[in-house]
C-alpha positions as a Python dict, from the first residue, in 0.01 Angstrom:
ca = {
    (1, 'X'): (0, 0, 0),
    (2, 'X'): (343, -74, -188),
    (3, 'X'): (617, 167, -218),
    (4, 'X'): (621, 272, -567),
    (5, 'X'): (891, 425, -819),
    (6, 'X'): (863, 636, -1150),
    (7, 'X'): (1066, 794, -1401),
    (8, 'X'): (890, 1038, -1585),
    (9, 'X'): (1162, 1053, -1873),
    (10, 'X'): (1529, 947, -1980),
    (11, 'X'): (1742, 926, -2253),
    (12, 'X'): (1957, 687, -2109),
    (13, 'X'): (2017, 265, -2292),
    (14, 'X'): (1886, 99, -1964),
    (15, 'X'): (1762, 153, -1624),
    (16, 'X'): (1917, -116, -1438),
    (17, 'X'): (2062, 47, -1143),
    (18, 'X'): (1731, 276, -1096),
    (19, 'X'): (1511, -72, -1153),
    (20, 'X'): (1763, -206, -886),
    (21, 'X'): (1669, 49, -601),
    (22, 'X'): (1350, -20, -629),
    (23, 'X'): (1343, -410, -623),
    (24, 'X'): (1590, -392, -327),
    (25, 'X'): (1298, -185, -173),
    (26, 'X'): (998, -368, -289),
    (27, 'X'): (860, -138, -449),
    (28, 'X'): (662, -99, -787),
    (29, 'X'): (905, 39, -1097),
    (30, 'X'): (780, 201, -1418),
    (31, 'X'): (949, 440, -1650),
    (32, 'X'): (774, 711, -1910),
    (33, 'X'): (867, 886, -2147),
    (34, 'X'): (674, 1222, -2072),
    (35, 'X'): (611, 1444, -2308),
    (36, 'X'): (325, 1701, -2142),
    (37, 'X'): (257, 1858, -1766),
    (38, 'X'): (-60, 1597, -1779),
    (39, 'X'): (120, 1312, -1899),
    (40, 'X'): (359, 1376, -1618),
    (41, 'X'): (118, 1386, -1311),
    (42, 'X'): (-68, 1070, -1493),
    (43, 'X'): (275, 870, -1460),
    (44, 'X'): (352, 946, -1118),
    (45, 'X'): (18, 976, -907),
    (46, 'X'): (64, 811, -579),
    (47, 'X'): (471, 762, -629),
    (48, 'X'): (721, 746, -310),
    (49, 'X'): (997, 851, -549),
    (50, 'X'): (1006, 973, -890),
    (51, 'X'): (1320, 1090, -1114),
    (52, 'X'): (1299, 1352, -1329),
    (53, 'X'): (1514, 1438, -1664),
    (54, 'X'): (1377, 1666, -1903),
    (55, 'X'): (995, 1616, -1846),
    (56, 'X'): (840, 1965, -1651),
    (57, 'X'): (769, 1843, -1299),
    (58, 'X'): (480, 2092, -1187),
    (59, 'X'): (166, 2201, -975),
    (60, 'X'): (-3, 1881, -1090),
    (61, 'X'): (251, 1637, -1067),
    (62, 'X'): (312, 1735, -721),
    (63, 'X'): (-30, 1723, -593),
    (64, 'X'): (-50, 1375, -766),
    (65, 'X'): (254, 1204, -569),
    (66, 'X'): (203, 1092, -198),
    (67, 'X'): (237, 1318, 71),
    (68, 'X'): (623, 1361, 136),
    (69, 'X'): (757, 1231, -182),
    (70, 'X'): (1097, 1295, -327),
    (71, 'X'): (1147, 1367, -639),
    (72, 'X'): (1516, 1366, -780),
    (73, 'X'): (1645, 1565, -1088),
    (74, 'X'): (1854, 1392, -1335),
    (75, 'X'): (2134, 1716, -1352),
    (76, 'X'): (2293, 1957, -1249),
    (77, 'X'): (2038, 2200, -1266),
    (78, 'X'): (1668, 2172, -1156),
    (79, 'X'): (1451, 2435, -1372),
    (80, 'X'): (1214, 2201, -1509),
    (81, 'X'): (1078, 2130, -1144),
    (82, 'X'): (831, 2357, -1003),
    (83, 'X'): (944, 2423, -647),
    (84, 'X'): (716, 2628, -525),
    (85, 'X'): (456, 2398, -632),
    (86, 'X'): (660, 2143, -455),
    (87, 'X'): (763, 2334, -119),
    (88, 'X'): (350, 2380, -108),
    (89, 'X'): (288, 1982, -135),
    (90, 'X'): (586, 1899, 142),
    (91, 'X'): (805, 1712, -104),
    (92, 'X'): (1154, 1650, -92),
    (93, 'X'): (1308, 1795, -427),
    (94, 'X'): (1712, 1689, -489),
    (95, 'X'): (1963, 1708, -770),
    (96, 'X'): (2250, 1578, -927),
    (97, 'X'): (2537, 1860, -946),
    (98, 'X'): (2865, 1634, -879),
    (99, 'X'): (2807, 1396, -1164),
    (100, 'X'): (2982, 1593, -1426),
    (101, 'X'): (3210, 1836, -1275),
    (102, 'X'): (3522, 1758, -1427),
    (103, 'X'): (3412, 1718, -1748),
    (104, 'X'): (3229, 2031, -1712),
    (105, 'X'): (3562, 2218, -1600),
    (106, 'X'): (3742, 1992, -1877),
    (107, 'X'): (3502, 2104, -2170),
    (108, 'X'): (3505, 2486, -2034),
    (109, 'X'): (3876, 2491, -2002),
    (110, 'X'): (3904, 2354, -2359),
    (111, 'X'): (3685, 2595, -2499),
    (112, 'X'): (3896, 2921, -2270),
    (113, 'X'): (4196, 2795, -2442),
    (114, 'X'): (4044, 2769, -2830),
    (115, 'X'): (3909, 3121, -2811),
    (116, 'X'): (4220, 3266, -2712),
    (117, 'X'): (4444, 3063, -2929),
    (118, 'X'): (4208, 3174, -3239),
    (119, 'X'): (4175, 2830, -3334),
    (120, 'X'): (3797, 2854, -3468),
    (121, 'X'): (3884, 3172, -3712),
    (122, 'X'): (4211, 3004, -3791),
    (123, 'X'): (4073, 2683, -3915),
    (124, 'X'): (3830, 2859, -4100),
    (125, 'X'): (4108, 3080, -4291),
    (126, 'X'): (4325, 2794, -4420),
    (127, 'X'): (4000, 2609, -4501),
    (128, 'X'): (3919, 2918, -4759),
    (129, 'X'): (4258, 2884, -4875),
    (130, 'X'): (4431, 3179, -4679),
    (131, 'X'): (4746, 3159, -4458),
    (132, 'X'): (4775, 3452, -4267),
    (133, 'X'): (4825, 3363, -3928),
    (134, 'X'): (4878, 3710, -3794),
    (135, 'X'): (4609, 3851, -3979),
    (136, 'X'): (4368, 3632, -3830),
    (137, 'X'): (4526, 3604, -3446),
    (138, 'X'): (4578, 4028, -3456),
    (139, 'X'): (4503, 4116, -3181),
    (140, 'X'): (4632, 3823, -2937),
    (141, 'X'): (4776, 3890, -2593),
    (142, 'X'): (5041, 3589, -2430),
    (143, 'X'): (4867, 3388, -2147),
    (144, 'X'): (5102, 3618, -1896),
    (145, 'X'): (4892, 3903, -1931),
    (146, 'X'): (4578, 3762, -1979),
    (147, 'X'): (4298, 3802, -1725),
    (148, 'X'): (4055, 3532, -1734),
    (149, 'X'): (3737, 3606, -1533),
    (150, 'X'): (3464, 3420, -1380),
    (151, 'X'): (3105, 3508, -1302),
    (152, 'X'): (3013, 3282, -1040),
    (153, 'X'): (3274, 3032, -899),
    (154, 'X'): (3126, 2713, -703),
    (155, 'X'): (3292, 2410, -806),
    (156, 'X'): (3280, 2391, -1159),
    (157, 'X'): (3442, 2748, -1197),
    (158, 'X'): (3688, 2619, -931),
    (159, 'X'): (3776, 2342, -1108),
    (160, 'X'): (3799, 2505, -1424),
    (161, 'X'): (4049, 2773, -1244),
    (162, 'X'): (4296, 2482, -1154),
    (163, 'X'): (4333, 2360, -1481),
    (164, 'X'): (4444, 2657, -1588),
    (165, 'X'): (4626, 2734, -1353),
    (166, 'X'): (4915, 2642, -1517),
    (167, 'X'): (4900, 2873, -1795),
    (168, 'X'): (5027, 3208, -1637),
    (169, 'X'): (4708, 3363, -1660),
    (170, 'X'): (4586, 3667, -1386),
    (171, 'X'): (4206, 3539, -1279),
    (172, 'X'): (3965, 3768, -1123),
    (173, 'X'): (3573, 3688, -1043),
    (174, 'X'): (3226, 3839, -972),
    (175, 'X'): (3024, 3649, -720),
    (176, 'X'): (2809, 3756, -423),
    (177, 'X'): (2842, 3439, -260),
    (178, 'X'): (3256, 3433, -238),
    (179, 'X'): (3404, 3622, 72),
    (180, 'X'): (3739, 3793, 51),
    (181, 'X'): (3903, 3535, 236),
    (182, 'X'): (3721, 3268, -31),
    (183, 'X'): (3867, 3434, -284),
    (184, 'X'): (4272, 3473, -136),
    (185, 'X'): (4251, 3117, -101),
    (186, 'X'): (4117, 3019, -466),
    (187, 'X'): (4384, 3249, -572),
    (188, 'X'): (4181, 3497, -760),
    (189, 'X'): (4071, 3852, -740),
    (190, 'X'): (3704, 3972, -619),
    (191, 'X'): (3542, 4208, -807),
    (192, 'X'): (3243, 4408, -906),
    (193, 'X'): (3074, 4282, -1198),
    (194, 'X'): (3126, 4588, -1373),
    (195, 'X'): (3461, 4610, -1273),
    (196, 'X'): (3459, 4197, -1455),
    (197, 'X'): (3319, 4304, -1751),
    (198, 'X'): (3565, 4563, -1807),
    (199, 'X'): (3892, 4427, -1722),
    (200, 'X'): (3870, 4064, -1855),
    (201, 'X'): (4009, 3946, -2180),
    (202, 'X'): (3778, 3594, -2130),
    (203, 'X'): (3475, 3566, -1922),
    (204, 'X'): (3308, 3251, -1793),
    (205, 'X'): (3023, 3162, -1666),
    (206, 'X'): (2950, 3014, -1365),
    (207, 'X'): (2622, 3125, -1232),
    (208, 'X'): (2280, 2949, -1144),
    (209, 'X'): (2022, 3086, -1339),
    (210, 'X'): (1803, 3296, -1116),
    (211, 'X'): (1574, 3645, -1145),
    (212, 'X'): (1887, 3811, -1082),
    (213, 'X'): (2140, 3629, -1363),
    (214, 'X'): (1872, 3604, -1627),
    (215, 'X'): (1944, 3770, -1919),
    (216, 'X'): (2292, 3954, -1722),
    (217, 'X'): (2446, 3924, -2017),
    (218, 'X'): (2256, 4160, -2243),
    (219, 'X'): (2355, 4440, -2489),
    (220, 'X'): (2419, 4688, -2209),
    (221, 'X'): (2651, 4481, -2042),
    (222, 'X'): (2832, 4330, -2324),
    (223, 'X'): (2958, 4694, -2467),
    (224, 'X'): (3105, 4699, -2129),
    (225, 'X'): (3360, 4445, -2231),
    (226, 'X'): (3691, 4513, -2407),
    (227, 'X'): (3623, 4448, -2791),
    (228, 'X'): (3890, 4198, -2806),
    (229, 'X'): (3730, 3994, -2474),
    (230, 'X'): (3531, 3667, -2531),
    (231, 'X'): (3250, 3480, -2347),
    (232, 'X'): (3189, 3091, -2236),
    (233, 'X'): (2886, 2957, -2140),
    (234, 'X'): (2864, 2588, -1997),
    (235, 'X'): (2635, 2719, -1745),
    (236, 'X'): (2289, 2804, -1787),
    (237, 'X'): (2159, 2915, -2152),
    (238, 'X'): (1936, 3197, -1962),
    (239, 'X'): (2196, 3362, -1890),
    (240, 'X'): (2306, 3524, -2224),
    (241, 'X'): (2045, 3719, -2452),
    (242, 'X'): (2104, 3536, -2729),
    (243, 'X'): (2020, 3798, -2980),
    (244, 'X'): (2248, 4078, -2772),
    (245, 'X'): (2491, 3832, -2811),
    (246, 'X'): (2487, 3744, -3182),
    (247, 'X'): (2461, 4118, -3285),
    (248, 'X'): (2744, 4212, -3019),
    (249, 'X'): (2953, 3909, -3215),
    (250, 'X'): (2858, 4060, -3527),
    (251, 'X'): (2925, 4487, -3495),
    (252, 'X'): (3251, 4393, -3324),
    (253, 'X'): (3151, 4461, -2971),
    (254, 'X'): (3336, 4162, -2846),
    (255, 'X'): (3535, 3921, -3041),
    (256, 'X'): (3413, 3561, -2923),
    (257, 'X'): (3210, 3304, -2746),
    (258, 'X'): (3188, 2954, -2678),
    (259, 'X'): (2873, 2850, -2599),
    (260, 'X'): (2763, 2481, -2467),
    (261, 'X'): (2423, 2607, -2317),
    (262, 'X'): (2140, 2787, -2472),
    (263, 'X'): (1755, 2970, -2397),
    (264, 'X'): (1595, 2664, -2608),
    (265, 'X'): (1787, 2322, -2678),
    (266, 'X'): (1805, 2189, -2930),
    (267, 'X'): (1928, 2567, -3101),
    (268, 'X'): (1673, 2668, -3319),
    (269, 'X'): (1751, 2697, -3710),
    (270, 'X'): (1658, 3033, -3691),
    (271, 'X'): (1881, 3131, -3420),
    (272, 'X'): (2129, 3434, -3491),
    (273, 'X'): (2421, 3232, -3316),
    (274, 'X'): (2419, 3030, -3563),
    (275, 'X'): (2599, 3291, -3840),
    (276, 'X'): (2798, 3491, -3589),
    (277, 'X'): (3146, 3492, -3634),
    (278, 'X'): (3360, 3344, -3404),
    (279, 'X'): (3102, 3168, -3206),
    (280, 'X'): (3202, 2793, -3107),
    (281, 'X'): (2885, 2613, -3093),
    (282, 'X'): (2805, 2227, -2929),
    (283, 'X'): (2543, 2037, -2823),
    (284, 'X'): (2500, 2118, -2459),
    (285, 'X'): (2822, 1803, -2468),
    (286, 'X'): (3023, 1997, -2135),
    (287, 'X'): (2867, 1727, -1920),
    (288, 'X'): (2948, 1426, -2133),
    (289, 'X'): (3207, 1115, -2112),
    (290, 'X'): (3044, 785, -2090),
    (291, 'X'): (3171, 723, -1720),
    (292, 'X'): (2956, 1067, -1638),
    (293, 'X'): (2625, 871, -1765),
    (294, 'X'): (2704, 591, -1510),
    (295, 'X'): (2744, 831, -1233),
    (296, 'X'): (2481, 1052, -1279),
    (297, 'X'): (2200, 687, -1288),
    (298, 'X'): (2421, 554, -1000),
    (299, 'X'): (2391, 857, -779),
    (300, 'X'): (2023, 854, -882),
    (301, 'X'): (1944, 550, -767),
    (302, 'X'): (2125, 562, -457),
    (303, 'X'): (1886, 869, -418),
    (304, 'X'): (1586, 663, -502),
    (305, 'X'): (1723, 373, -225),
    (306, 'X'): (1706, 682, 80),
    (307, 'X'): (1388, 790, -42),
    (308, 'X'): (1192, 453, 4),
    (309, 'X'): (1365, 443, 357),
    (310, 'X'): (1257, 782, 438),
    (311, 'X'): (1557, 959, 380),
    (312, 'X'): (1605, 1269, 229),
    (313, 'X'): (1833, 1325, -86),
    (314, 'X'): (2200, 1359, -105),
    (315, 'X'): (2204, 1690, -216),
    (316, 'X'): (1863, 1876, -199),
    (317, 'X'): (1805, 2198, -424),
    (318, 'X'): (1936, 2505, -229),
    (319, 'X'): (1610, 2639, -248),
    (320, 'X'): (1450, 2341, 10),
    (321, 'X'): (1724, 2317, 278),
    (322, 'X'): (1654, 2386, 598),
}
């Protein structure tokens, strides 16, 4: 029986490099655009390889591939693929978290330096005719003594650390998974997460979502912040309570937050963020620049090309190693 390839969904112009893999192997090629769990394990039943974007990837779908299959995410993250369901059917699950890292760190670090710099609030005054820049910026600390911490810091937060770097800032973080040692040589300070939430002026996030990080950021821990500190997310929306977080924006609890990521994408009409004050808003865009989109299909494919020679993925989920 033929090898055979199938992507569930993409949003992508072509699939010429994924189409590519395949041919070089042999191997049947068909793409979907997968809109239910059924649909899903319809598209790929008896499939070597299949690549995943936004389509859920579940118990079905994994009893529906052949024995041993690997099934690739197109991402950085993989929450749309059932791995339990997929540790139980012996397939090989990978992911995509390299493709966008600097533009991640590049987006992050823009959106760090906007929020302290007041630039949202101060657009919006001379907009409504006003032109009180002190005013507006009251109060604003220099970059010198300005602590900018990190929950979670793998390489994204890393890389989002060097850029600004520069700046003068003091950088501290919160993350189980960093040793002392880690942390003296990524020049930053380890400490509790209370001890973050209370002593930074800017906190981002860096964190997988997981049962522990869900929801972390809630109304509890948010009136542990400083009521002049601000919040980035280009991480995982799960990780804020969205409504803590619009009501903490709006009684003054903290002051601001940039957020790339949220609980449901697109943001609903009805969500709260969308009247808080001082709450940068885009598109889930952190990972974009149109050399990122080439990446992300070429490392795919490349994926796809070990699979149908019975190699396991590049970089498999943490969850499946070993």
């Amino acid at each position: 029986m033929s090898q055979k390839v199938v992507i569930t969904d993409y949003t992508f112009p072509s699939l010429v490099a994924e189409e590519a893999a395949a041919a070089s192997a042999g191997a049947a090629f068909s793409a979907h655009q997968c809109k239910t769990d059924a649909e899903v394990a319809e598209a790929v039943k008896d499939a070597d390889a299949v690549a995943v974007q936004f389509a859920t990837f579940g118990p079905l779908a994994a009893q529906a591939v052949r024995p041993g299959a690997t099934v690739i995410r197109y991402g950085v993250g993989y929450d749309n693929i059932d791995l339990e369901a997929a540790t139980a059917a012996d397939l090989r699950v990978g992911y995509v978290p390299d493709y966008c890292a600097d533009e991640v760190a590049d987006h992050t670090a823009a959106a760090i330096l906007a929020l302290l710099r007041k630039l949202v609030p101060l657009d919006a005054s001379v907009r409504a005719g006003d032109w009180a820049a002190v005013n507006v910026c009251k109060p604003m600390k220099p970059f010198a003594e300005t602590t900018v911490g990190f929950f979670g810091m793998g390489q994204i937060g890393s890389a989002v650390k060097a850029r600004l770097a520069g700046f003068g800032f003091q950088f501290i973080v919160a993350d189980p998974g960093l040793s002392p040692a880690q942390a003296r040589a990524a020049g930053v300070s380890l400490v509790s997460s209370d001890t973050l939430l209370a002593q930074a002026d800017i906190i981002s996030l860096h964190a997988p979502g997981t049962p522990q990080t869900t929801g972390f950021f809630n109304a509890k821990r948010l009136a542990q912040m400083q009521p002049h500190a601000m919040i980035v997310n280009s991480a995982r929306g799960l990780l804020i309570n969205e409504d803590d977080l619009a009501a903490a924006l709006e009684n003054g609890t903290i002051a601001g937050a940039a957020l790339d990521v949220f609980q449901t994408e697109p943001l609903p009409a009805t969500s709260p963020l969308r009247g808080a004050p001082n709450c940068l808003l885009t598109p889930h865009a952190a990972w974009y620049s149109e050399a990122a989109i080439g990446r992300l299909q070429g490392l795919v494919a490349d994926d796809l090309t070990a699979a149908l020679s019975g190699r396991g993925p590049r970089r498999p989920v943490p969850a499946l190693k070993g």
